[in-house]
VOLO-244424 format. One record per residue (C-alpha): residue number from 1; x, y, z. Coordinates in pm, whole numbers. Example, Ala and Ser with C-alpha at 12.3 -4.5 7.8 and 13.67 -1.06 7.14 Angstrom:
<sites>
torse:1, u:1230, v:-450, w:780
torse:2, u:1367, v:-106, w:714
</sites>
This chain:
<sites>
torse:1, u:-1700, v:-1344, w:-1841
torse:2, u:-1984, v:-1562, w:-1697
torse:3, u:-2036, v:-1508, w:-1309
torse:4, u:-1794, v:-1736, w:-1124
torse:5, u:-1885, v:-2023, w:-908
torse:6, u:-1779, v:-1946, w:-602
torse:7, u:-1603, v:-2204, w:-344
torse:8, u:-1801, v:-2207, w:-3
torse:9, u:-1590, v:-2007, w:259
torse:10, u:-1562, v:-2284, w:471
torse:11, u:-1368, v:-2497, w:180
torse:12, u:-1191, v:-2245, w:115
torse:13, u:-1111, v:-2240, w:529
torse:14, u:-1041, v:-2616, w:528
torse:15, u:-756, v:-2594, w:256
torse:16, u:-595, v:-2353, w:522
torse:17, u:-631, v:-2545, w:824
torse:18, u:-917, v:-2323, w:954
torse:19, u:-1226, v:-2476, w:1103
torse:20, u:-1587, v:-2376, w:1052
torse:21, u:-1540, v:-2239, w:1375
torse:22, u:-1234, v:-2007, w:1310
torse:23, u:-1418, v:-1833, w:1027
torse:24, u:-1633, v:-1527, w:1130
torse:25, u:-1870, v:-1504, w:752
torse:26, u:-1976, v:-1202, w:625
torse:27, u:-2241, v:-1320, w:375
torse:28, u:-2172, v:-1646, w:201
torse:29, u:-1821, v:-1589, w:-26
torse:30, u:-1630, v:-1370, w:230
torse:31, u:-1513, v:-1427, w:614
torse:32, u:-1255, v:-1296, w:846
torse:33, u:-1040, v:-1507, w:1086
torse:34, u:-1140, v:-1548, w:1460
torse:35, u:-891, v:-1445, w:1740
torse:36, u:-806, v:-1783, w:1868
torse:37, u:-733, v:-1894, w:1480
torse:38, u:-466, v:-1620, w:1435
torse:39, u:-282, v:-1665, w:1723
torse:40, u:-248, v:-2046, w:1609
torse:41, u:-135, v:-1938, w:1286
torse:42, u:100, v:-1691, w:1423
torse:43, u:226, v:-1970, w:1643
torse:44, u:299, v:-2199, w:1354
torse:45, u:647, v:-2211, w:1127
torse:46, u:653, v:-1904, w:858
torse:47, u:657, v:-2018, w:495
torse:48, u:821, v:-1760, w:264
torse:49, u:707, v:-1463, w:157
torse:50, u:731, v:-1314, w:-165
torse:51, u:680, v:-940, w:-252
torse:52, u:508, v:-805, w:-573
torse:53, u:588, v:-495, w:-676
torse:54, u:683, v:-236, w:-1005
torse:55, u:838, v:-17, w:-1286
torse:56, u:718, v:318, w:-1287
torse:57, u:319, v:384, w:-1339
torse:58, u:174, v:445, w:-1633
torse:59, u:-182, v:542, w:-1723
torse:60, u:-193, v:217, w:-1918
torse:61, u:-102, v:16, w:-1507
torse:62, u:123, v:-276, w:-1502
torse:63, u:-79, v:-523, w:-1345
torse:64, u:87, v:-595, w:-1022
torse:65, u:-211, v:-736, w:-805
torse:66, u:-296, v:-897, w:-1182
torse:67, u:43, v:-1044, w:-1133
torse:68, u:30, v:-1160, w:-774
torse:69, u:-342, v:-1364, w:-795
torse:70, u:-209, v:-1510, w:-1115
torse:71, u:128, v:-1601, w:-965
torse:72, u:-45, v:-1763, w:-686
torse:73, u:-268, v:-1988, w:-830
torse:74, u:-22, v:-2089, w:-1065
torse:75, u:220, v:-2167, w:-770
torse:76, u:-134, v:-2395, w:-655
torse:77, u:-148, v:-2561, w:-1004
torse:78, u:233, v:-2633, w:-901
torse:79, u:107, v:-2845, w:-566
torse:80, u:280, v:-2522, w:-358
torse:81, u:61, v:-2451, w:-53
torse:82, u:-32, v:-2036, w:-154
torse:83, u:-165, v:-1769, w:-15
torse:84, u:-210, v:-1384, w:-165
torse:85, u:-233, v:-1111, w:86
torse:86, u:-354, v:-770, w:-107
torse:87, u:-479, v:-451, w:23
torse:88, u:-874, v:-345, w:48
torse:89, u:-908, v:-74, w:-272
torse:90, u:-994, v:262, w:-175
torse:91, u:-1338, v:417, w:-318
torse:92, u:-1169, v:700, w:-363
torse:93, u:-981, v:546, w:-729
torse:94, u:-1284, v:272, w:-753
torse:95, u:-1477, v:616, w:-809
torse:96, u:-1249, v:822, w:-931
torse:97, u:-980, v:783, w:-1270
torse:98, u:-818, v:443, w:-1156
torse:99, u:-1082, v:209, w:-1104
torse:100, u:-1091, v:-106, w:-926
torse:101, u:-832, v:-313, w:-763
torse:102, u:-887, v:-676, w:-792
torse:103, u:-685, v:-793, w:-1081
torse:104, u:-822, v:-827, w:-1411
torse:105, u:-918, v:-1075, w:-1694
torse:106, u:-826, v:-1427, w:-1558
torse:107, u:-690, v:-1334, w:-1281
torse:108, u:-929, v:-1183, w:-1061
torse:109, u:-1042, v:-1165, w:-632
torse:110, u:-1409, v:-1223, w:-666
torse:111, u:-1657, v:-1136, w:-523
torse:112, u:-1500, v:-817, w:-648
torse:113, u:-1787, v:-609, w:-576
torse:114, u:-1770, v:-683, w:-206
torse:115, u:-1384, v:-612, w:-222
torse:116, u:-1377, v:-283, w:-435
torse:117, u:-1695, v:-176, w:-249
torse:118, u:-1749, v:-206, w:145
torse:119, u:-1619, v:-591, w:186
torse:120, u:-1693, v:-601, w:587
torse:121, u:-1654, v:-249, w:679
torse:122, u:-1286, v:-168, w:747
torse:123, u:-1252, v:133, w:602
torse:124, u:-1547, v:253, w:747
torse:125, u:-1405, v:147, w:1119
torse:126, u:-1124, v:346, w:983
torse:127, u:-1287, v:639, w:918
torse:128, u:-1516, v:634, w:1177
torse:129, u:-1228, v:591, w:1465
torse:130, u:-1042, v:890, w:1277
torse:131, u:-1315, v:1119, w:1285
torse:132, u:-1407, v:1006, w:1611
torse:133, u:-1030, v:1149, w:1744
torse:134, u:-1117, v:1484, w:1560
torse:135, u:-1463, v:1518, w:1692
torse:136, u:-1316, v:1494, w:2092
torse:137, u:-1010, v:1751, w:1965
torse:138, u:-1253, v:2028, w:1892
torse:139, u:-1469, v:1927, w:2209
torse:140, u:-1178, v:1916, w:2443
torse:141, u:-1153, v:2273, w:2309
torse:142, u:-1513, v:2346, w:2347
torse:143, u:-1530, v:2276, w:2741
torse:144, u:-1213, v:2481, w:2835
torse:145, u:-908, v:2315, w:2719
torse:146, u:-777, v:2145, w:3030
torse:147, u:-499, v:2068, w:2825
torse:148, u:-397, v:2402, w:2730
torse:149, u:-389, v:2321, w:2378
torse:150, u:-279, v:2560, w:2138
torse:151, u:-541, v:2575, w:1881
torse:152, u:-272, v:2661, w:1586
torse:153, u:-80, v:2374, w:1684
torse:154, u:-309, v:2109, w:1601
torse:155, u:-268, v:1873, w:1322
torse:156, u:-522, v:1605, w:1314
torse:157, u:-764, v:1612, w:1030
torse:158, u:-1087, v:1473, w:932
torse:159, u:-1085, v:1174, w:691
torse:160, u:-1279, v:1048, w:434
torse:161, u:-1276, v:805, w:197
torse:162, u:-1403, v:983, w:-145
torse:163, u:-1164, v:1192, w:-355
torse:164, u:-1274, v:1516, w:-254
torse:165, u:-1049, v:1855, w:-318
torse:166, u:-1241, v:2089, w:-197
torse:167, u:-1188, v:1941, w:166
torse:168, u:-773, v:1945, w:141
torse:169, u:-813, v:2303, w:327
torse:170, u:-1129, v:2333, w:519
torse:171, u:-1270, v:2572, w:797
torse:172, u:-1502, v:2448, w:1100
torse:173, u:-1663, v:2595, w:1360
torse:174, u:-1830, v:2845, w:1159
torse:175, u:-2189, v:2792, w:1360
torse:176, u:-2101, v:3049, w:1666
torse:177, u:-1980, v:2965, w:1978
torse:178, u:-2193, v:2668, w:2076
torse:179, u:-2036, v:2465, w:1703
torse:180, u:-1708, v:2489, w:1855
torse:181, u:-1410, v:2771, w:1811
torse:182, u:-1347, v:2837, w:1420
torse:183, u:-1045, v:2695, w:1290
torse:184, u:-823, v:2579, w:973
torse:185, u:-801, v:2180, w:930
torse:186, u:-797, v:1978, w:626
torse:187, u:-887, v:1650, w:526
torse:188, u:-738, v:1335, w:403
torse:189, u:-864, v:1031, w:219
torse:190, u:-904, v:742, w:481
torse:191, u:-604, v:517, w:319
torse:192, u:-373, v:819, w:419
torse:193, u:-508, v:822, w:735
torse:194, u:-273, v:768, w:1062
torse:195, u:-502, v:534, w:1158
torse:196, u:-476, v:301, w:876
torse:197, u:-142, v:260, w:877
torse:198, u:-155, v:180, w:1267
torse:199, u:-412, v:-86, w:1156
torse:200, u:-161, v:-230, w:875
torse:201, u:163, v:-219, w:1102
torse:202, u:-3, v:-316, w:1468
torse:203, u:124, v:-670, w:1575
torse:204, u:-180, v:-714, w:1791
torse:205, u:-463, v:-587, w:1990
torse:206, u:-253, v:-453, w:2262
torse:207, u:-10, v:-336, w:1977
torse:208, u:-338, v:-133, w:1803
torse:209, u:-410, v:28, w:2129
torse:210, u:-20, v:128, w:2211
torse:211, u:2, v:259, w:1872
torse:212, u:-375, v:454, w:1874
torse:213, u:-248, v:653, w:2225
torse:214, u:90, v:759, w:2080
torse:215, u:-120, v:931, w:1815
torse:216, u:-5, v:1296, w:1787
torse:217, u:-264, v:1571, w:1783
torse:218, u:-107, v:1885, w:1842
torse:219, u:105, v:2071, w:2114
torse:220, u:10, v:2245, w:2460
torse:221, u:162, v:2571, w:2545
torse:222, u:466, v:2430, w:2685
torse:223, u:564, v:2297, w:2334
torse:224, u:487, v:1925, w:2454
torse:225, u:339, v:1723, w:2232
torse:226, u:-60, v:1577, w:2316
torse:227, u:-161, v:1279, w:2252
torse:228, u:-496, v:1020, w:2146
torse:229, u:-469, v:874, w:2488
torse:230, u:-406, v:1239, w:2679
torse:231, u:-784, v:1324, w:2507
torse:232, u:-828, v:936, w:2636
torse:233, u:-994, v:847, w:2290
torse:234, u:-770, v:552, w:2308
torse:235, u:-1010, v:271, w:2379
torse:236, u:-1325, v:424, w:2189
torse:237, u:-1107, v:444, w:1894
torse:238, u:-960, v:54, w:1986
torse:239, u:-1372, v:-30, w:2009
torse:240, u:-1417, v:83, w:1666
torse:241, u:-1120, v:-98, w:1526
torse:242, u:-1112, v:-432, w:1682
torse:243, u:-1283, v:-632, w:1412
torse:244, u:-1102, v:-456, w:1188
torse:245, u:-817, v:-619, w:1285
torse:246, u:-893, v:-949, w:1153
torse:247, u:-821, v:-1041, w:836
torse:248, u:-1069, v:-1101, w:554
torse:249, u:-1096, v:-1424, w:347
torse:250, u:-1108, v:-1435, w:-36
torse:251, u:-1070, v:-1585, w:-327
torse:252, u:-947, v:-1613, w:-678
torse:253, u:-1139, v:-1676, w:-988
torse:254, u:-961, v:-2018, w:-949
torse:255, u:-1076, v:-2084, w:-558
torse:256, u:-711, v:-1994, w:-424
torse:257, u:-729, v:-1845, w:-43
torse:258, u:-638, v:-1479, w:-45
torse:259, u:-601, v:-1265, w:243
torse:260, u:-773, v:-926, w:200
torse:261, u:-671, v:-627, w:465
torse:262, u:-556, v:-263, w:501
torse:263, u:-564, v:-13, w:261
torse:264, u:-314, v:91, w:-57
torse:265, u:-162, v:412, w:-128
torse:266, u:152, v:383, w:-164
torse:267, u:247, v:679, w:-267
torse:268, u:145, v:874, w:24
torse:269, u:125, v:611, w:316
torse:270, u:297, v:279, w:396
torse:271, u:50, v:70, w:108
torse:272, u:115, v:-262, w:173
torse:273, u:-119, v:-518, w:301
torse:274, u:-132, v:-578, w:735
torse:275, u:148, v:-726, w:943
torse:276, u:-137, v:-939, w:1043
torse:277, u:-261, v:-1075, w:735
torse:278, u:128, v:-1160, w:698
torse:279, u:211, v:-1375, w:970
torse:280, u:-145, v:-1495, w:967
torse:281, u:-102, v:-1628, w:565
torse:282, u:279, v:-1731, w:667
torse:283, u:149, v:-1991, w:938
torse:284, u:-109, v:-2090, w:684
torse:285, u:101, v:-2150, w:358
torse:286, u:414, v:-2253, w:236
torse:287, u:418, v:-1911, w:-31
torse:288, u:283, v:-1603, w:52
torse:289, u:296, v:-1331, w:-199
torse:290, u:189, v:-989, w:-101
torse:291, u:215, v:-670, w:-310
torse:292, u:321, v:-328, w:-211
torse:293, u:177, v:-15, w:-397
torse:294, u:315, v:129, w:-713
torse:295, u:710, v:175, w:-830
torse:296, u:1000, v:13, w:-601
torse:297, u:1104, v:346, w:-492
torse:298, u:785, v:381, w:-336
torse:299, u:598, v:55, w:-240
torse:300, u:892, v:-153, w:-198
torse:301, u:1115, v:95, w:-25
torse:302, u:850, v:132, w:217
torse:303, u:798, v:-202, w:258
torse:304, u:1143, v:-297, w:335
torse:305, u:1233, v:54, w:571
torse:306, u:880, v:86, w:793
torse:307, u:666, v:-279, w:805
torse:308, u:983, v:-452, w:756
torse:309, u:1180, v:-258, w:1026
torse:310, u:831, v:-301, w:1258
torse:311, u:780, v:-655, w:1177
torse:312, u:1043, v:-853, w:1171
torse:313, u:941, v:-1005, w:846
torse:314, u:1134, v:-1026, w:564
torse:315, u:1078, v:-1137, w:199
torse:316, u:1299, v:-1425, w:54
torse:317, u:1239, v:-1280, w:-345
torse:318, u:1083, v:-991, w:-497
torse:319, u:884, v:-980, w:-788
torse:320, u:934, v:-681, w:-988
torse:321, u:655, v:-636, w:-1277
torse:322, u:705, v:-465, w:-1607
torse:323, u:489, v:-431, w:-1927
torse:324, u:643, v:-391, w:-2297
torse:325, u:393, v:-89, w:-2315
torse:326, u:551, v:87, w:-1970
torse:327, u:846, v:82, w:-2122
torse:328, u:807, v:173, w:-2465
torse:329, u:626, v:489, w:-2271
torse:330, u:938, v:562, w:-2090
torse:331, u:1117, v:520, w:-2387
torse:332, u:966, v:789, w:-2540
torse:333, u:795, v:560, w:-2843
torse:334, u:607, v:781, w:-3069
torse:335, u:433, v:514, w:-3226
torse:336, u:100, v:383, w:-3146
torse:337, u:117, v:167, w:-2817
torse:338, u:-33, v:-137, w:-3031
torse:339, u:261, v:-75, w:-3270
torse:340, u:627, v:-221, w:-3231
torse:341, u:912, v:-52, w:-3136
torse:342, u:1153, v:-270, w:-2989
torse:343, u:1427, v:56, w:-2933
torse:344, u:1168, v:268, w:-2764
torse:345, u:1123, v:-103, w:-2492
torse:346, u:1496, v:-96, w:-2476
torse:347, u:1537, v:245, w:-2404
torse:348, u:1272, v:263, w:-2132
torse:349, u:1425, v:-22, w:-1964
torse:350, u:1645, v:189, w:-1798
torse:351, u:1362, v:262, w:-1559
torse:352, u:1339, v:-119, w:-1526
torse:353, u:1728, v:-88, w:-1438
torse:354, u:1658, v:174, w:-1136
torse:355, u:1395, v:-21, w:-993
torse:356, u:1604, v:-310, w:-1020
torse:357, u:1897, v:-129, w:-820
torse:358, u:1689, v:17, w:-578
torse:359, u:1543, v:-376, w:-480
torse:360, u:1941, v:-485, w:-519
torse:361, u:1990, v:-227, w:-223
torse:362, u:1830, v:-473, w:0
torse:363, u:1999, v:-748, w:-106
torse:364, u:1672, v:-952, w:-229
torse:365, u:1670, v:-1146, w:-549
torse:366, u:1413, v:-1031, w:-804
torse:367, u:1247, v:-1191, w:-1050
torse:368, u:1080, v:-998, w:-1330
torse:369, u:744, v:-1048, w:-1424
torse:370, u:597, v:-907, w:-1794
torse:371, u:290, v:-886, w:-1801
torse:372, u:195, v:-990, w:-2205
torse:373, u:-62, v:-716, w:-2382
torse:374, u:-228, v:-878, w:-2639
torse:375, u:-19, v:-698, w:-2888
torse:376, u:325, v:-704, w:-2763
torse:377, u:567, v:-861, w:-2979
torse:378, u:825, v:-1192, w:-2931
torse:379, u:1082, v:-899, w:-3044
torse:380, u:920, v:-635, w:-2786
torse:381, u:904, v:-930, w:-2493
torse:382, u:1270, v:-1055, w:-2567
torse:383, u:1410, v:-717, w:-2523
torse:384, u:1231, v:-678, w:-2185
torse:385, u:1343, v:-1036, w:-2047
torse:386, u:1708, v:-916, w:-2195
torse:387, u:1733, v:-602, w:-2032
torse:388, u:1636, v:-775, w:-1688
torse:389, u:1882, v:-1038, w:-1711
torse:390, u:2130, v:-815, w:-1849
torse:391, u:2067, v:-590, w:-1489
torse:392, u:2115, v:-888, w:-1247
torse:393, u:1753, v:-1040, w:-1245
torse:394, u:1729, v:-1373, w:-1110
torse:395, u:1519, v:-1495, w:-1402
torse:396, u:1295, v:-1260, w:-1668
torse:397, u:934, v:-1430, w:-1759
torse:398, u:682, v:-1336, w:-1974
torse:399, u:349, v:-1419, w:-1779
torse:400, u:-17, v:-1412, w:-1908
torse:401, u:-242, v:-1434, w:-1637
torse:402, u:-486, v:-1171, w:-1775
torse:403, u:-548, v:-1380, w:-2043
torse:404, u:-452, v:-1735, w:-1917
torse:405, u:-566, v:-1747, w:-1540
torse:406, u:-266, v:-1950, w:-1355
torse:407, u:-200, v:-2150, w:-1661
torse:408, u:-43, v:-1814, w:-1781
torse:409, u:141, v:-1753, w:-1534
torse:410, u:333, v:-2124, w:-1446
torse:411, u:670, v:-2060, w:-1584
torse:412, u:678, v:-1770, w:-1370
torse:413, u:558, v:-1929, w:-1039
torse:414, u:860, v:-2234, w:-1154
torse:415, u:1093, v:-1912, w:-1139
torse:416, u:1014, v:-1769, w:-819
torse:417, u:1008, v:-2153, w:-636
torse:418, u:1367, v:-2187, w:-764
torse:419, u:1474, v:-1842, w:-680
torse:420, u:1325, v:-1883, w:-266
torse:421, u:1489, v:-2238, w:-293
torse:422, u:1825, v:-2067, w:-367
torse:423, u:1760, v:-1835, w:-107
torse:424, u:2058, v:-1848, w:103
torse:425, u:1944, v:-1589, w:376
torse:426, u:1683, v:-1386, w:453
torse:427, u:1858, v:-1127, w:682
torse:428, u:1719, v:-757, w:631
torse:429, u:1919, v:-511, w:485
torse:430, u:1766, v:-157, w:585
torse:431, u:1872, v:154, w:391
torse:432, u:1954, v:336, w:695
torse:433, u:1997, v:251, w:1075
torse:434, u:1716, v:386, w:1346
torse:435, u:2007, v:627, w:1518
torse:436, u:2054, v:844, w:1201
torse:437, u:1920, v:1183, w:1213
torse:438, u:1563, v:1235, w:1055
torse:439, u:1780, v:1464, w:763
torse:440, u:2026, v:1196, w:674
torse:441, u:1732, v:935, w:693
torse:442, u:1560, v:1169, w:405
torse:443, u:1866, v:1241, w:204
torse:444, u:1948, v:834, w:187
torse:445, u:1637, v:808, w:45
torse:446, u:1616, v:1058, w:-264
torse:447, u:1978, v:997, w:-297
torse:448, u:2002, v:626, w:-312
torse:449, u:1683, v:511, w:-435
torse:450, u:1542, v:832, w:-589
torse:451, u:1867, v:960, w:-759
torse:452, u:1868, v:1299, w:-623
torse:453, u:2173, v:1521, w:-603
torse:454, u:2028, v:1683, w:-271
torse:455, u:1709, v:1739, w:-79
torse:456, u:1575, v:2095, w:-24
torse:457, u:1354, v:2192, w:296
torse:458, u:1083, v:2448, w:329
torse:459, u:1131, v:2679, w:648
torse:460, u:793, v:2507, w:806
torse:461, u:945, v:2125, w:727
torse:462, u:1305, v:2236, w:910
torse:463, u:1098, v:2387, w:1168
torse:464, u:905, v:2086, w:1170
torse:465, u:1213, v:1866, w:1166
torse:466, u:1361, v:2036, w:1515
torse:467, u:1062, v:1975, w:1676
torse:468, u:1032, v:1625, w:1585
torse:469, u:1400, v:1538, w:1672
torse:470, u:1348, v:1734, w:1983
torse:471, u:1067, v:1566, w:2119
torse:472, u:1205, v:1196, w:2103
torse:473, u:1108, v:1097, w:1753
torse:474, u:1388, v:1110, w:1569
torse:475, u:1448, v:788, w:1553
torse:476, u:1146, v:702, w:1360
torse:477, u:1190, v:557, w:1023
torse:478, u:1052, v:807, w:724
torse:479, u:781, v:758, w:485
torse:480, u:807, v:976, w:175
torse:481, u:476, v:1135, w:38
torse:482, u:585, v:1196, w:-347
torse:483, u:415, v:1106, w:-714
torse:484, u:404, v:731, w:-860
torse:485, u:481, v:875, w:-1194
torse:486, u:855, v:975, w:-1144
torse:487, u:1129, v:872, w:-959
torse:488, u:1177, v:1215, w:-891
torse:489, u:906, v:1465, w:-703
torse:490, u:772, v:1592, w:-1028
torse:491, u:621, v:1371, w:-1297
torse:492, u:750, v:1643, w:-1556
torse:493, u:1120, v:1524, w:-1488
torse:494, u:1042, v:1183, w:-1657
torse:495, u:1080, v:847, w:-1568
torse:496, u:1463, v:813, w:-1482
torse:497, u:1563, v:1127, w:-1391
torse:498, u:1902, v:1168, w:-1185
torse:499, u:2078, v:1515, w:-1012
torse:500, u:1748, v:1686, w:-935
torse:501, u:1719, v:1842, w:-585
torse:502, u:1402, v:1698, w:-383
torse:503, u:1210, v:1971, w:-235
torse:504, u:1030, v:1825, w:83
torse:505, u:789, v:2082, w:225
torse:506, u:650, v:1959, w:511
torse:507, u:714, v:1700, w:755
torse:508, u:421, v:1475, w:986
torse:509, u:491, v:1315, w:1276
torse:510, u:313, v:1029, w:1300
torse:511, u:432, v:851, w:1612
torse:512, u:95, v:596, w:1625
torse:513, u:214, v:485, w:1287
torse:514, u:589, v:437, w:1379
torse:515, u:718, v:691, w:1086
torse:516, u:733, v:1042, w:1018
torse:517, u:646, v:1133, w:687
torse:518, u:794, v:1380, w:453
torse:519, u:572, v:1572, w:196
torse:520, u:727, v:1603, w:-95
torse:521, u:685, v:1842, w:-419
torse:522, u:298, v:1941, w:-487
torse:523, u:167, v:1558, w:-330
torse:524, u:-171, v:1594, w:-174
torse:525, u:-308, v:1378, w:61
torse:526, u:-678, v:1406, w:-53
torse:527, u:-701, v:1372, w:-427
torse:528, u:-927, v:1477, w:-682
torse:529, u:-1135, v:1369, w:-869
torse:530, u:-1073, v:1354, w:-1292
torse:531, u:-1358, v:1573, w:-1486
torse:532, u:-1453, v:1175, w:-1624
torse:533, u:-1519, v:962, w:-1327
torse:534, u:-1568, v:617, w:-1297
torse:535, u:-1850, v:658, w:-1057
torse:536, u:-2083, v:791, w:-1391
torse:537, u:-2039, v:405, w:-1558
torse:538, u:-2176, v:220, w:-1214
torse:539, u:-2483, v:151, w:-1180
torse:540, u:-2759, v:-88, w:-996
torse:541, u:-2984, v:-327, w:-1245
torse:542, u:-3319, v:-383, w:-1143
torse:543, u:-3226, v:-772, w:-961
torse:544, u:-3015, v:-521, w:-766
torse:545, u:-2710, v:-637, w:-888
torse:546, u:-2404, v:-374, w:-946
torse:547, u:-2308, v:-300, w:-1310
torse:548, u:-2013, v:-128, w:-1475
torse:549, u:-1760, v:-176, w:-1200
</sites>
């Protein structure tokens, strides 16, 4: 595909009611919002929002941010006012197995090497404010430990945004006594960090600094917990993170506004684009479609139970995105993926069915999006758009935007308009109330949405457990760390699997955030890298331009 030409930023601006003087550039193709321009957006009517999200992974992906740019410039072909708010790609999968995050084919964010690579620097403020925390942990307990800190106690890590395994268990201090004492710590890849998810759930400056100094480090001797604003690295961390705040402008290969901010992860951390972006794009647009990472038991559950609970937002329609070669994968095919099998589709749409039940749970209509493979068959795409209908979807459409840009994807933007237009509420249904205990909040969870018969603790997570219900934060909603390839804990157990018990072996409280999360099965929060990367196929030409991303 020829290099696109690029709308100027401030064009781009003017469609959404920005001045030149609201946009803050970063280059010529990329800006973020000023201060004074949010809070005008914020203070304008919402449109509706619209939620992308999935079947179960495969290795093949399903397409969903594919789906979302393509759904949104086709709503713009449609003379609907859109706007997509994604998440910011990690370099960890940009570098590692996964690969980029922009879309694909037709359907792309551009300039995608600014957004898969260091776009205006978020992460890094990320990172840097993280690290910054853990660097004044170990010298609080270099200069005598007014706190009285108890060293084992202390469960901030260092973060980093590179798939790295050899840092999941890590010990510093090694140097003598004027590195700092030794001690055990690990560290996690900067979209898992506690820090990014207080960037993607703060409301506001004042919000992002509340949320920064409720940040959980570790306990003093009396069993009390201490905090980012007891070290009072509140406001150095706030420094750091204050232009990250604002939202970064985009594009499509098609010149449609999108809304770049916060990181994915879904799987492991709340993975859905800023509360910002949000009501930012919402006072901007009539549609707003945002995605949420991986499978509906993950993304979407977490994007109803934690921003949704924070926010006050609330989707009027979900889009739930499938491919014929998902499910003949789930269906066990045993034919070539190119190949038809039309009973293998129909028998891996019962994984369509769960996801479908777990959005029905929230009472949001859903509207299911294939995404067409070259190669999938009228037969293979029939049985898909059956088996959704046949489950309560709103409407079933095969989409092309891969292929076909927004053209491709029209009769599924005509579906969604006439599914928010039927909308006759948009009040939230949670899966479980703020008052329930933190074991009941878990067990609702892998019961209802995961299908498990019962959950199983670890001594250290019921340990953990007591001590976060009896310092105050019970109440906190809970974000599961578990695979993207199962419903289940364990990829091994399939697809679909139901009756399993879900073995949750440690639990995080992560009061900044506004959730405690509970580690399921073997989930690590720094991955590894595959013994293939896809950092070996990028490369710089000799104009300086980057290849092979």
């Amino acid at each position: 595909m020829a290099t696109p030409r690029l709308r100027p930023i401030v064009e781009l601006g003017a469609e959404l009611g920005l001045a030149p003087a609201d946009l803050e550039p970063y280059g010529r193709d990329v800006a973020k919002i000023g201060w004074e321009a949010i809070a005008r957006a914020r203070a304008r009517p919402r449109g509706s929002l619209v939620l992308v999200t999935a079947v179960t992974p495969t290795a093949e992906g399903e397409g969903k941010t594919t789906i979302a740019i393509g759904l949104v410039d086709a709503l713009r072909r449609l003379g609907v006012r859109a706007v997509a708010t994604l998440r910011q790609p990690s370099l960890g999968p940009v570098f590692g197995r996964k690969g980029c995050g922009s879309g694909g084919g037709r359907a792309q964010v551009v300039p995608a090497e600014r957004m898969n690579l260091h776009l205006t620097g978020d992460f890094h403020a990320v990172t840097a404010a993280h690290d910054l925390l853990a660097a004044l942990v170990d010298n609080h307990l270099n200069h005598g430990n007014a706190l009285g800190l108890e060293p084992g106690s202390i469960v901030w890590p260092r973060a980093l945004d590179v798939n790295d395994r050899a840092l999941r268990d890590v010990v510093v201090g090694l140097g003598g006594r004027a590195n700092g004492p030794v001690r055990e710590t690990a560290f996690v890849i900067t979209a898992a960090s506690e820090v990014m998810a207080v960037l993607a759930l703060a409301g506001d400056v004042g919000d992002l600094r509340g949320r920064l100094g409720r940040i959980v480090v570790g306990r003093r001797k009396d069993g009390s917990p201490a905090t980012a604003e007891d070290l009072h690295a509140t406001g150095a961390m706030a420094a750091l993170l204050v232009d990250a705040m604002k939202p970064n402008v985009l594009q499509t290969l098609e010149g449609t506004p999108v809304l770049v901010h916060a990181g994915p992860y879904g799987n492991v951390s709340q993975g859905a684009s800023s509360v910002v972006a949000d009501r930012v794009a919402l006072g901007l647009a009539e549609v707003v479609v945002t995605e949420a990472g991986f499978g509906a038991d993950l993304g979407a559950e977490k994007f109803f139970d934690l921003k949704c609970r924070q926010s006050g937002l609330w989707p009027a329609a979900a889009v739930l995105v499938a491919t014929v070669r998902a499910l003949k994968r789930h269906g066990t095919s045993t034919r070539a993926p190119d190949e038809e099998d039309v009973a293998a589709v129909r028998r891996g749409a019962e994984n369509l069915a769960r996801h479908l039940d777990i959005l029905r749970a929230f009472e949001v209509p859903v509207v299911v999006a294939v995404n067409v493979h070259a190669t999938d068959t009228a037969a293979e795409l029939d049985a898909v758009c059956e088996a959704a209908k046949a489950e309560g979807a709103a409407a079933a459409v095969a989409a092309r935007p891969y292929a076909e840009g927004g053209a491709g994807a029209v009769d599924l933007a005509r579906a969604v308009t006439v599914t928010v237009a039927a909308r006759e509420r948009e009040q939230p249904v949670l899966l479980y109330p703020d008052a329930l205990p933190l074991a009941a909040k878990i067990e609702a969870i892998a019961t209802r949405v995961y299908g498990a018969a019962a959950v199983e603790y670890s001594h250290a997570a019921m340990t953990q457990m007591d001590d976060a219900e009896r310092l105050g934060f019970g109440r906190l909603p809970v974000c599961v760390a578990k695979t993207h390839l199962s419903l289940s804990h364990d990829p091994l157990l399939g697809p679909s699997p139901r009756g399993f018990r879900f073995p949750v072996r440690e639990l995080r409280t992560n009061a900044g955030a506004g959730f405690v999360t509970a580690v399921a099965g073997d989930t690590q929060l720094m991955p590894g890298l595959p013994a293939r990367t896809r950092a070996e196929s990028i490369d710089v030409d000799a104009d300086g331009r980057i290849v092979g991303l």
